[in-house]
N, C-alpha and C positions, 0 to 999 in steps of 0.2 A: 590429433583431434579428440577432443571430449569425448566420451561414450556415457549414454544415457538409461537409463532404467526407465523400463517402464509402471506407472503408478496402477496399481492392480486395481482390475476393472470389477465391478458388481451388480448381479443384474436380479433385484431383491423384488415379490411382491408389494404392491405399491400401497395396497389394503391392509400390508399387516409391517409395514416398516414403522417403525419410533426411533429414527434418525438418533430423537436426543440420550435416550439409552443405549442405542447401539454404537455411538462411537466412543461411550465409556470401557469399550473393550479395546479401542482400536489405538495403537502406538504410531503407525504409518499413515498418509494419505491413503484417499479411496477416492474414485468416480465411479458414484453412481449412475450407470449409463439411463437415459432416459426417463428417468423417476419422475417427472414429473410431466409428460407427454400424457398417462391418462388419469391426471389429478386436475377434479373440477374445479378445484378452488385457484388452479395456476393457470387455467382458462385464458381466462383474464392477462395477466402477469406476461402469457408467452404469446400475445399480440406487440407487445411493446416492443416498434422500431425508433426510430430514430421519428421517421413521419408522425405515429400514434403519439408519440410523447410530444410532439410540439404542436398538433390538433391540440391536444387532452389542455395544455399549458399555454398556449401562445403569446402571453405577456410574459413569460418566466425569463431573470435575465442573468446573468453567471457568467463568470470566469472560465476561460477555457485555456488549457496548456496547449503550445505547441513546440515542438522538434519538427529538428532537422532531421530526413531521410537518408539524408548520407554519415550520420552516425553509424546506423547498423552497414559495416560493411568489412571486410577482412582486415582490409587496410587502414580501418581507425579502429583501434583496439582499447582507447582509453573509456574509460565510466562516464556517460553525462546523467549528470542529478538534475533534478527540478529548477536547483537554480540555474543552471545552463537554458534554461527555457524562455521562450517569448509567452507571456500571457496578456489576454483580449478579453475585452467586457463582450458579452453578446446574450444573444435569446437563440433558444433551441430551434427555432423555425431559421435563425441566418446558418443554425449549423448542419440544418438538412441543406439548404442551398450550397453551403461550402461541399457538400458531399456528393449531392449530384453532379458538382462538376467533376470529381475524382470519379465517374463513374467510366464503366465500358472499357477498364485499362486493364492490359492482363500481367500479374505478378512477370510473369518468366519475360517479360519484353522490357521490363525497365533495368534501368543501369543498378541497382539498388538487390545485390546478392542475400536473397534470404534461404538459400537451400539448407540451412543447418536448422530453420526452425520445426521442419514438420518433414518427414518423408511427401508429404502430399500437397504442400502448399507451392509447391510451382504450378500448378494446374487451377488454383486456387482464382475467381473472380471477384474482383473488387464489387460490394453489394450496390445494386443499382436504389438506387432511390431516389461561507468566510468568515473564515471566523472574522467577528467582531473585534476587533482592539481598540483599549480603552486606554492606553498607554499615549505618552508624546512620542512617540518612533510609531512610523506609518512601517507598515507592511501591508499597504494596497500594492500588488506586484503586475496589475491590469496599465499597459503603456496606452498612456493619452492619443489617442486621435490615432490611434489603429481599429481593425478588424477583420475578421479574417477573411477577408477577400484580399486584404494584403499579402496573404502568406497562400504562395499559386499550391494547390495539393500534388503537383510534382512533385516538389521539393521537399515537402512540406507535413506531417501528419497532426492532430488534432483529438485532444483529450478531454470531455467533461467527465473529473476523475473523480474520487473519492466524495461524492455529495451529500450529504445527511439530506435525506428524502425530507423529512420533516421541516426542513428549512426551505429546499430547491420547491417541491411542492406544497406550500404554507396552505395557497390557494386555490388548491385541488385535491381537498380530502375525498376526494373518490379512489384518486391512485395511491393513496398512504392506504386505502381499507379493502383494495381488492388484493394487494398484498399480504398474502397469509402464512404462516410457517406455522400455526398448530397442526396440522395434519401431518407435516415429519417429528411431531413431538416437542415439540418447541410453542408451549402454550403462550397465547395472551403478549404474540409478538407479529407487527405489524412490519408496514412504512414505515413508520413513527421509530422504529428499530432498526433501520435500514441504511445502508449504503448504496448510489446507484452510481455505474461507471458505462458511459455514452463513448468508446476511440471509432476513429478507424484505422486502415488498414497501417502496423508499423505502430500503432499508439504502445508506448511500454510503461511501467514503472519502472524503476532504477531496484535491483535487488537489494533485498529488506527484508526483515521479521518483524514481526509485531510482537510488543512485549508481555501485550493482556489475552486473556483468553483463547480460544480455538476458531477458526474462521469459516462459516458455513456460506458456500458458495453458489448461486444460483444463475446459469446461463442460461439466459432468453431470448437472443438474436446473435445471428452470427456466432464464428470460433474466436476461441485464443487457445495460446498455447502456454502451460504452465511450466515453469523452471521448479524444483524443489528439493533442498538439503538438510538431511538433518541435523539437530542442534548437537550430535556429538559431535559434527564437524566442523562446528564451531572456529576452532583454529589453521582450518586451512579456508575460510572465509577472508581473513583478513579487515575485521569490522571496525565501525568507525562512526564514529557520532558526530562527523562533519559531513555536508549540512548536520545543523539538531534540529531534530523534530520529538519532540516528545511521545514516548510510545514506540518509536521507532529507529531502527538499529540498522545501518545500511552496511552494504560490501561495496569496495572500489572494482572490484571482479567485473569482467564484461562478460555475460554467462553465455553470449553466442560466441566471442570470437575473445577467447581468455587470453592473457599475456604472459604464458608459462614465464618469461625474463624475470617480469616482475614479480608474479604472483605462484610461484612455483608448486607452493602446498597443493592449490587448488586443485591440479594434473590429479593426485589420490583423491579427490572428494566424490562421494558417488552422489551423483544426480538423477536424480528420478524426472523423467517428463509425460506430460501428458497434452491433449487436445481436449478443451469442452465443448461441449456442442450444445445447442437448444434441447431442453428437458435434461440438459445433466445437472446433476449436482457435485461439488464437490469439499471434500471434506479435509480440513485445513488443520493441525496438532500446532497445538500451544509452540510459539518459538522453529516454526519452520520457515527456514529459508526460503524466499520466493523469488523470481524473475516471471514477468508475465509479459505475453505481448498480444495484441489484434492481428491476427491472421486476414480480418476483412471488417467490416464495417461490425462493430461487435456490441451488445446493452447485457447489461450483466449487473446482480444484485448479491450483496452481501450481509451478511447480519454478525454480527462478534459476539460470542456465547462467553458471560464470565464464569471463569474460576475462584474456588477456594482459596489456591496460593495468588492470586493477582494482587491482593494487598503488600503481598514481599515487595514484587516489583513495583506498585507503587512507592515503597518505601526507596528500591535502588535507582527509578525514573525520578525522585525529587532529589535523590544525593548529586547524579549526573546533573540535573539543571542547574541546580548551586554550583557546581563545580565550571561549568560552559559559562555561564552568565557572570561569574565572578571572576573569570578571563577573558572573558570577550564583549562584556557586557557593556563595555567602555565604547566598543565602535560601532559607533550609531550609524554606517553602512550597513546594515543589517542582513543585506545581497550576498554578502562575503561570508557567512555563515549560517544563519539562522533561512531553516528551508521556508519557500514561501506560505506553507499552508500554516507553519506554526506563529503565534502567536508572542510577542515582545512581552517581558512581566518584569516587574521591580524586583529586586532582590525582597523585600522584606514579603510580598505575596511568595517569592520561592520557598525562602522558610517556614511559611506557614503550609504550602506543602507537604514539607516534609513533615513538621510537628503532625498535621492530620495524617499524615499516612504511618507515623507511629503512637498516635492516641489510636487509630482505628487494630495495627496489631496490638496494642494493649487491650483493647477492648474484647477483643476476639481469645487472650490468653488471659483474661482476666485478671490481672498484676499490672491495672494501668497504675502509675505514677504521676501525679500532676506536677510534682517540681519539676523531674526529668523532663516533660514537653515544654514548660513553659523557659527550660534553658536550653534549646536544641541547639545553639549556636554554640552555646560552651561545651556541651556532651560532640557534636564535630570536630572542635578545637581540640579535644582533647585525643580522640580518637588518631586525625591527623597528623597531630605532633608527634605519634607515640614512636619508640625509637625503628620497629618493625616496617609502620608504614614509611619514615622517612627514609630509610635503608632502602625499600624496595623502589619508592620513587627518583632516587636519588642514582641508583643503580641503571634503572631506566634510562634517565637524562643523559647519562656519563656514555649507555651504550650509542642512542639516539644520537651525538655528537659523533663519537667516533665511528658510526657508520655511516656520516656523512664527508666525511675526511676520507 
């Protein structure tokens, strides 16, 4: 069985913390326990249930992911990504109703083994209560003439995930502005800055890193429980850009119940875990490994702080999508690779990508070149063919064969 670390706890004056200065010291996650229990400005913030947001909203109408419950269990050990998912058009008021029916169940009575998430979540009670595309391939992934009353919450768990506040709440700028992060040092950042994530109980992401900036995390209802490894362990991840999602880097790894068979590195990779609770905060390093789940009915907000170096990786994020799109670019099943929340693009919008994201390090290094961007396609060409890279990729190929024999 895995053994876990635990993410070291902090328990910092709340009047004299500057979050955004202070985690320029810090190399590791942090939770800050309760930091924001007696900050007036989070008041507000840490009334938000599941019911409050669909008062606050009650025409607001959004995509919800859902999974099957019988993924997490010892005996399915394989990774389900997003696209393994059923998703449903709805408004937050049908997803308090789908919740009230999951109420009054207790973790330890269902068939559904989660003792590896938490020492404490068997005693744990269930809480009583898009982009745009502009492209000709649809990637609307919401199934016609479903909702979730189709999907019984035995079976079944239920995610309004990653939402740009700014979009979900267009028409309730009260809740983009009682959201505030200047008081942890993070000026002149709102809603409007934000990410909000509504699961309940069993809601996961699929483990992943984000390729931009550092992730500041704010829990306001309900736990989850954080997965997190570092990026020197990069290679016993075993990463993978299928699905593609732009910005993000997944692992096939099942981070409750690993498949030492398949995935053998992993067994050495150290793991840090931890539980958030209402008023924590917690604190995310560039390119960290995550698996996250709902322990119970859980609302939790996040804000992405950029970096200096995030202009690289936009340069290595627009090589990657050229690369995806000009192999796979061809099948217009888009189910089959392209994860749902990302967005379909023409080749010639990818290379323009890339060119902005090497006029912007030109800009930044001062030695911009106008010929060199305005020939990106030939400076790749050239790159690629060169005898180095075709040697290593080619190397690759010959293994990837013969380890399939």
């Amino acid at each position: 069985m895995q053994e876990y670390d635990k993410v070291l706890e902090l328990y910092l004056p709340h009047d004299t913390l500057n979050l955004n200065e202070f985690v320029k010291t810090l190399t590791e996650p942090r939770i800050l326990r309760g930091t924001l229990l007696d900050r007036s400005e989070w008041k507000e913030p840490l009334k938000w249930t599941p019911e409050y947001l669909a008062r606050s909203a009650p025409t607001v109408s959004t995509s919800f992911k859902i999974g099957e419950k019988n993924w997490l269990s010892p005996t399915n050990k394989e990774t389900h990504y997003e696209t393994d998912c059923h998703y449903v058009q709805g408004t937050l008021s049908e997803l308090v109703t789908w919740l009230r029916e999951d109420n009054f169940t207790d973790i330890a009575s269902t068939s559904h083994d989660t003792s590896s998430i938490s020492a404490d979540i068997s005693s744990a009670k269930r809480v009583k209560i898009s982009h745009s595309v502009s492209s000709e391939v649809s990637t609307d992934v919401s199934e016609s003439g479903t909702t979730l009353s189709c999907y019984p919450p035995s079976d079944y768990w239920v995610y309004c995930d990653y939402k740009y506040m700014f979009q979900l709440f267009e028409d309730t700028p009260s809740l983009l502005s009682s959201l505030d992060w200047s008081g942890l040092g993070f000026e002149k950042r709102d809603g409007k800055h934000s990410t909000i994530w509504i699961g309940s109980e069993l809601a996961h992401t699929p483990c992943h890193y984000d390729t931009y900036g550092y992730n500041i995390v704010a829990q306001l209802y309900g736990r989850k429980c954080w997965y997190l490894v570092a990026p020197s362990e990069h290679d016993k991840m075993y990463a993978t850009r299928f699905p593609y999602e732009e910005s993000s880097v997944f692992s096939p790894v099942n981070m409750m119940y690993p498949d030492y068979s398949i995935y053998p590195k992993f067994k050495g990779a150290r793991v840090q875990q931890v539980v958030v609770e209402p008023g924590d905060v917690l604190f995310v390093p560039k390119h960290w490994w995550h698996f996250v789940i709902c322990l119970e009915t859980a609302v939790s907000v996040n804000t992405w702080i950029e970096l200096e170096n995030d202009s690289e990786d936009r340069l290595r994020e627009a090589y990657v999508r050229i690369m995806v799109f000009s192999l796979k670019g061809c099948d217009l099943d888009t189910s089959l690779w392209l994860n749902p929340k990302e967005e379909y693009s023409l080749m010639e919008d990818n290379y323009s990508y890339l060119e902005n994201a090497m006029k912007e390090i030109s800009a930044k290094s001062k030695q911009q070149n106008s010929d060199q961007n305005e020939k990106v396609k030939d400076i790749l060409l050239l790159i690629l063919t060169q005898k180095n890279v075709v040697d290593f990729i080619s190397q690759e190929l010959l293994a990837a064969i013969t380890k399939d024999k």
